[in-house]
C-alpha positions as CSV (number, residue, x, y, z in Angstrom):
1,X,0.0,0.0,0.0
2,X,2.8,2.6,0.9
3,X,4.2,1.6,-2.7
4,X,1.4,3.1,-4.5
5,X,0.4,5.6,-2.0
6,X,4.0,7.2,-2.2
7,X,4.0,7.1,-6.2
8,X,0.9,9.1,-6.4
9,X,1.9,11.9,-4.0
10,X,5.9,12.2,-5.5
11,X,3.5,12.6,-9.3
12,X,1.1,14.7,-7.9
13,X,3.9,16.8,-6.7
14,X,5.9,16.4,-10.2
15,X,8.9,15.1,-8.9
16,X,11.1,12.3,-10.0
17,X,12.3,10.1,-8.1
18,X,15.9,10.5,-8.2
19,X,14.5,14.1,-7.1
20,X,13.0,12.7,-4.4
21,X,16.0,10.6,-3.6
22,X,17.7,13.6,-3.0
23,X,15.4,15.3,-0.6
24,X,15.6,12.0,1.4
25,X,19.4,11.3,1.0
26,X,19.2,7.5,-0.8
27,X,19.3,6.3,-4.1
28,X,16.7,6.3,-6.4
29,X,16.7,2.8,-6.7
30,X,15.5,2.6,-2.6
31,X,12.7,5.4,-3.9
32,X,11.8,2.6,-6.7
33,X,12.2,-0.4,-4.4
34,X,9.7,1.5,-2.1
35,X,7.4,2.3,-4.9
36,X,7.2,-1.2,-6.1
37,X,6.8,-2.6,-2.3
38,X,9.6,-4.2,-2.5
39,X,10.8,-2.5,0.6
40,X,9.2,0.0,3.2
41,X,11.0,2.7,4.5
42,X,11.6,3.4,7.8
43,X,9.8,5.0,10.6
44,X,12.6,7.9,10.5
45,X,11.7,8.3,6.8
46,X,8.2,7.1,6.9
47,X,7.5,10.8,8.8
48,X,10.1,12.3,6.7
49,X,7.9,11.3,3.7
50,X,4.6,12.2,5.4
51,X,5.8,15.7,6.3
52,X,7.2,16.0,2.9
53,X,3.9,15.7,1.1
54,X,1.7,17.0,4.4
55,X,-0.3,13.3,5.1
56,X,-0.4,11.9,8.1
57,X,1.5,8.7,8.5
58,X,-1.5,6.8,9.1
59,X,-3.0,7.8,5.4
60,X,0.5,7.0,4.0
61,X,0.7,3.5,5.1
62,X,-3.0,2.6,4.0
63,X,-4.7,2.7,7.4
64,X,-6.9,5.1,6.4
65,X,-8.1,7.0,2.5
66,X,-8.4,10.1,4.2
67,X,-5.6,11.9,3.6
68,X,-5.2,14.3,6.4
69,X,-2.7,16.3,7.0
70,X,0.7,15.3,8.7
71,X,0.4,18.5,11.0
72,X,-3.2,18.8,12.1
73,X,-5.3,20.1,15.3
74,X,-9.0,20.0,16.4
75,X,-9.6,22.9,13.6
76,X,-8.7,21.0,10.6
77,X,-10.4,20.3,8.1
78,X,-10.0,17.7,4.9
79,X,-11.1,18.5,1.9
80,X,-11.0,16.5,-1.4
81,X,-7.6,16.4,-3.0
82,X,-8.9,17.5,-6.6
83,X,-9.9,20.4,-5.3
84,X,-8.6,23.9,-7.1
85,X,-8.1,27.1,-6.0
86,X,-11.5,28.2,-7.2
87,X,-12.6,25.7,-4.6
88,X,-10.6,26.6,-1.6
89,X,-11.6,30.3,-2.3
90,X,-15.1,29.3,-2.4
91,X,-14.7,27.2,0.9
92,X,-12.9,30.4,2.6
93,X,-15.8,32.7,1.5
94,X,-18.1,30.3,3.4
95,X,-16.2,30.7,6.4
96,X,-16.2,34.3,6.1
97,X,-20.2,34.3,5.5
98,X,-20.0,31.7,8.7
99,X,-17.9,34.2,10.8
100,X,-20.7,36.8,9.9
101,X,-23.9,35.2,10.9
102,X,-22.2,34.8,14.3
103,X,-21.9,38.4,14.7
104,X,-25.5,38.8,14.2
């Protein structure tokens, strides 16, 4: 699971992985070996990788299909990863309208 998981965020980011290989210190072939399940990664890198692409370790491993963030509190919130800008500004104006109506 952490295979495929970790393919899709290093693409979704548009990184290679000898790129990515870099930004962890190994070789690309541990980046493919990961990819391909033929290896995990560490713990060390594990939250090296989560914090990376801002998942949560849990989401990275395949415990959960939420994809949360690594770095989250009590006020987070998750919101679809095909989401665009156009949608996050539209989500923002919401909570501004929100903020409003409790000033009434």
């Amino acid at each position: 699971m952490i295979g495929e998981r970790l393919q899709e965020l290093r693409k979704d980011k548009g990184i290679s992985q000898a790129e990515f290989a870099d930004i962890l210190g190994v070789s690309h072939y541990t980046i493919s070996s990961y990819e391909c399940n033929r290896s995990d990664p560490d713990d060390n890198a594990k939250i090296t990788i989560a914090k990376f692409f801002d998942v949560s370790v849990d989401y990275l491993i395949g415990l959960i299909n939420e994809p949360l963030p690594y770095d989250r509190n009590q006020m987070t919130i998750s919101v679809p990863r095909n989401f665009d800008e156009n949608d996050m500004a539209n989500i923002k104006d919401y909570i501004r309208f929100l903020e409003f109506q409790k000033l009434k």
